[in-house]
C-alpha positions as CSV (number, residue, x, y, z in Angstrom):
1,X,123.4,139.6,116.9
2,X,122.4,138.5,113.6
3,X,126.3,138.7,112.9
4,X,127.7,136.6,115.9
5,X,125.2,134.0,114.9
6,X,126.4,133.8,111.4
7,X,130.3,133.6,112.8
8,X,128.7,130.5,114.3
9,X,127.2,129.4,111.9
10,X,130.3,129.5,109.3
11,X,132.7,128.4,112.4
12,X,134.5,125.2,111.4
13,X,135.4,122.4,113.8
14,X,137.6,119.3,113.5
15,X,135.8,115.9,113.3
16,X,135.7,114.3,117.1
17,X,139.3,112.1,117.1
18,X,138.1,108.8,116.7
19,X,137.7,107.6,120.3
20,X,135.4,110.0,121.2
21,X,133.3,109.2,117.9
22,X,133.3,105.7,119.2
23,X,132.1,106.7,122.5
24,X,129.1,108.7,120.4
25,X,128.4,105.8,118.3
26,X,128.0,103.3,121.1
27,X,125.5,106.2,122.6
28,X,123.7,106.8,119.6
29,X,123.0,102.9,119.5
30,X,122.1,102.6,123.2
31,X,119.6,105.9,121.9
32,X,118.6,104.0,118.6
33,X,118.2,100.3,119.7
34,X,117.2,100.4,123.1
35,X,113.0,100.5,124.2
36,X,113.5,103.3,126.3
37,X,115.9,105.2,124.1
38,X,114.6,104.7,120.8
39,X,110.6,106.1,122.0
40,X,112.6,109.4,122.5
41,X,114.8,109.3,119.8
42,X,111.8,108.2,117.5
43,X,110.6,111.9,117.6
44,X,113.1,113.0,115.9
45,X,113.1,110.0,113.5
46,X,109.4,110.8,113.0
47,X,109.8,114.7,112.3
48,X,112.7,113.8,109.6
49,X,110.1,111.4,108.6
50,X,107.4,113.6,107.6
51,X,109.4,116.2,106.4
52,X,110.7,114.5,103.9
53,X,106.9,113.6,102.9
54,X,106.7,117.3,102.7
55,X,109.2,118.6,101.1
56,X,109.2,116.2,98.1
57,X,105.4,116.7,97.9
58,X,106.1,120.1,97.2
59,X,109.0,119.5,94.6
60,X,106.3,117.4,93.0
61,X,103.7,120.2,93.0
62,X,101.3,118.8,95.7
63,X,99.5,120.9,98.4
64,X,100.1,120.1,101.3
65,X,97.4,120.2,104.2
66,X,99.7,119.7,106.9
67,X,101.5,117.3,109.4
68,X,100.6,116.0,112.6
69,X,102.7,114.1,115.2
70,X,101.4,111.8,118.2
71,X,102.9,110.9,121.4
72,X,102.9,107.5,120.6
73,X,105.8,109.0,117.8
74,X,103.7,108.2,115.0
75,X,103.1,110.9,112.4
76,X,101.2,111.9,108.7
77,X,101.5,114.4,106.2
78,X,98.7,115.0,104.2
79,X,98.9,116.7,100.5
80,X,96.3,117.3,97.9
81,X,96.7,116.1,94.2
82,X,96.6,113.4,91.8
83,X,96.3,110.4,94.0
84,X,98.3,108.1,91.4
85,X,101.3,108.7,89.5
86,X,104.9,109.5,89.9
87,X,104.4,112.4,92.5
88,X,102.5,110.8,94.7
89,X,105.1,107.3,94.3
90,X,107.5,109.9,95.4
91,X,105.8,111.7,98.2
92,X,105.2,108.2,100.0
93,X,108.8,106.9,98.8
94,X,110.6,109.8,100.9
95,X,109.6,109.8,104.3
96,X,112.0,106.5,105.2
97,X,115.0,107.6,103.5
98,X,114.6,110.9,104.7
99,X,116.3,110.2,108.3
100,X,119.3,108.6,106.2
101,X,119.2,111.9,104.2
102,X,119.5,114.3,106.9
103,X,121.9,112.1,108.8
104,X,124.2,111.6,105.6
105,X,124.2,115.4,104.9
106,X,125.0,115.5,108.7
107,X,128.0,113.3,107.9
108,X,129.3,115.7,105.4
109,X,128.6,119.0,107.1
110,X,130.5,117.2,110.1
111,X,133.5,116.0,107.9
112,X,133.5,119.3,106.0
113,X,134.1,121.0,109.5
114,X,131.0,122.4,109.5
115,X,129.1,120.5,113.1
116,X,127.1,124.1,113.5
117,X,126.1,124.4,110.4
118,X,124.5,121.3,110.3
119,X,122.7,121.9,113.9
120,X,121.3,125.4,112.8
121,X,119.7,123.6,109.6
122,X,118.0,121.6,111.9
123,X,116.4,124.6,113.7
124,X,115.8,126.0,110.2
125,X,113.9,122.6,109.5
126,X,112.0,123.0,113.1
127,X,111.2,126.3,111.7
128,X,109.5,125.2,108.8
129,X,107.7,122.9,110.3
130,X,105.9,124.9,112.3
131,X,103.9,126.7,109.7
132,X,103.0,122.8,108.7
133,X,102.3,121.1,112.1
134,X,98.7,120.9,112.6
135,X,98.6,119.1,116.1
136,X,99.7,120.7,119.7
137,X,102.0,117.7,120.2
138,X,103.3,117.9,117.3
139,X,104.1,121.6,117.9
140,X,105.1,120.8,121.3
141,X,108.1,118.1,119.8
142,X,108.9,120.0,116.9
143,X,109.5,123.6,119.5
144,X,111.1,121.2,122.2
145,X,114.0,119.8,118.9
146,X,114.5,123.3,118.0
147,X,114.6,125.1,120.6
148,X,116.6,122.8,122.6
149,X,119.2,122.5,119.5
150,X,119.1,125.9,119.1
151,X,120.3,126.7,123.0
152,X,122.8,124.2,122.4
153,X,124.3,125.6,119.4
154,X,124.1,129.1,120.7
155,X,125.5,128.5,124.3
156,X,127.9,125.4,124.2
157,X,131.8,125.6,123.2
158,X,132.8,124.4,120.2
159,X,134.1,121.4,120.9
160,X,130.3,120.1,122.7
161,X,128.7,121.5,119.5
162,X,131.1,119.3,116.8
163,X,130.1,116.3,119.6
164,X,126.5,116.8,119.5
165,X,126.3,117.4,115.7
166,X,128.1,113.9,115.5
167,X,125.4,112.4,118.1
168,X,122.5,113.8,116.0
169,X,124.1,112.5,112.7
170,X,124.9,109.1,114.3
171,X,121.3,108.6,116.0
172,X,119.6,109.3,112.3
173,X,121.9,107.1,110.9
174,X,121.1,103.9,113.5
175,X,117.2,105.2,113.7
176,X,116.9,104.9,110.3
177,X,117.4,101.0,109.7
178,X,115.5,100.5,112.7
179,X,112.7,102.0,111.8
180,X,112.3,99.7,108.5
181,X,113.0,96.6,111.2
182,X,109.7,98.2,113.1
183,X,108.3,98.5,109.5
184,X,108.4,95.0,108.7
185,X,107.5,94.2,112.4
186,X,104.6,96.0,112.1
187,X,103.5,94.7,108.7
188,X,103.7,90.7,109.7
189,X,101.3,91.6,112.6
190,X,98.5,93.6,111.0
191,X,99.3,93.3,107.1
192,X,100.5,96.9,107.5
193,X,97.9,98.3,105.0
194,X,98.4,101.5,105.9
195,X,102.3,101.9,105.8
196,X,104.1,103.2,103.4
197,X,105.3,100.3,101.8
198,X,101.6,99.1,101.3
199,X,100.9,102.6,99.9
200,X,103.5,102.4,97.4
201,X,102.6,98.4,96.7
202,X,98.8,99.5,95.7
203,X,100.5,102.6,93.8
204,X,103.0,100.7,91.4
205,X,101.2,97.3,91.4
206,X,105.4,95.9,92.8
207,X,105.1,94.3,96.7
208,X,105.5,95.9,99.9
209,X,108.6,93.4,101.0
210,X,110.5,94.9,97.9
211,X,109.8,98.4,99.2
212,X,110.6,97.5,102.6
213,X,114.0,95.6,101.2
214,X,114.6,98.8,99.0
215,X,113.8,101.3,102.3
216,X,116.3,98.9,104.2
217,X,119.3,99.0,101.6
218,X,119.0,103.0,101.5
219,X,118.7,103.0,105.3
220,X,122.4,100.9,105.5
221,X,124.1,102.6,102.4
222,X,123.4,106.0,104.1
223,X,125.2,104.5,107.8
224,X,127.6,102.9,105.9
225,X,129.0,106.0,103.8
226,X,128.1,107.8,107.2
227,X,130.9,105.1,108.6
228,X,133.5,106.1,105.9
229,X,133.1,109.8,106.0
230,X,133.0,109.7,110.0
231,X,135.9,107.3,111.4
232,X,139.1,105.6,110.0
233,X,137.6,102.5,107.7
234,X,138.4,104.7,104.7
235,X,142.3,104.4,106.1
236,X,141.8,100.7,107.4
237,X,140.5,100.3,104.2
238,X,143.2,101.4,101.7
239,X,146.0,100.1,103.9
240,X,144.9,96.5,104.0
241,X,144.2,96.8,100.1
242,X,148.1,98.6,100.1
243,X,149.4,95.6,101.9
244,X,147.0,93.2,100.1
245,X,148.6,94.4,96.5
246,X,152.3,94.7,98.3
């Protein structure tokens, strides 16, 4: 078993032909930018989230206490240390890039030929999380994403997995931004004291809109290289500069 799953693992795919990545894109928005789609696909958004909250409090040497996610797809990670200084800056500086992050590495994985590979990090992520998740919701989303992901992975041809890698990849890569358009949303009503561009404002003495402009240019870099690696703008690209210098 432990075999077949690593031949699935290591199986390589083509990247979806570029009208079906088109068709995935415009789903992925409808997922990302819609009310109804986006408080399901926040979940996900919000479990990237905090991971990366956790994981870079643990490159920094922080203990973490644990995470906890809420149906209304709001989430925390809590970590013990030094309450100033360059590892906590960090620790509250990852969790909005982190969606980008694990959407761009999506983008390679996919674009490398590797969709499965990609999906079965995700249920190693889900795994992890689970000795963190301090909350039965939280345990409830994080089992339902891996679990679900996993079955997928496991059971679906080759062709379904390569599409639904590409869907996963594109819905971090739309969340993403729109979660720093909630951000700023969110900080004009209630002065957003406790987000994490606050946190960061009353950590480096700098202010929140420069966080919020700095989460926001991370956010579209990540779709935007996302775009390059994923459809045909690199070609576009190089043959209008080819006819351009012609």
């Amino acid at each position: 078993m432990l075999e077949d799953l690593w031949s699935r693992i290591a199986a390589t795919q083509p990247v979806p032909q570029w009208e079906t990545t088109a068709v995935l894109i415009a789903v992925a928005a409808a997922l990302t930018w819609t009310p109804f789609g986006y408080h399901v696909t926040r979940h996900l958004l919000t479990l990237t989230h905090e991971a990366g909250h956790a994981a870079v409090a643990l490159v920094c040497g922080r203990q973490l206490s644990g995470i906890r996610l809420h149906s209304d797809t709001s989430g925390v990670t809590l970590s013990r240390g030094r309450p100033r200084g360059p590892g906590m800056i960090a620790t509250v500086l990852a969790g909005y890039p982190a969606p980008a992050a694990v959407g761009l590495a999506g983008a390679f994985a996919v674009g490398a030929g590797y969709p499965a590979a990609f999906l079965w990090a995700l249920v190693g992520l889900c795994a992890l999380m689970l000795l963190l998740i301090r909350n039965l919701y939280g345990l409830w989303v994080v089992l339902a994403v891996g679990v679900s992901v996993a079955a997928l992975s496991w059971a679906a041809p080759p062709q379904v997995v390569a599409a639904l890698a590409s869907l996963v990849v594109w819905c971090l890569l739309l969340a993403a931004p729109r979660a720093v358009v909630d951000l700023g949303r969110s900080r004009r009503r209630s002065a957003g004291q406790g987000s994490d561009a606050d946190q960061l404002a009353r950590l480096t003495h700098l202010p929140a809109a420069l966080w919020v402009a700095l989460f926001w240019l991370v956010c579209l870099a990540a779709l935007a290289l996302g775009l390059y690696l994923l459809t045909p703008i690199a070609g576009w690209v190089s043959a209008m500069l080819a006819a351009w210098a012609g």
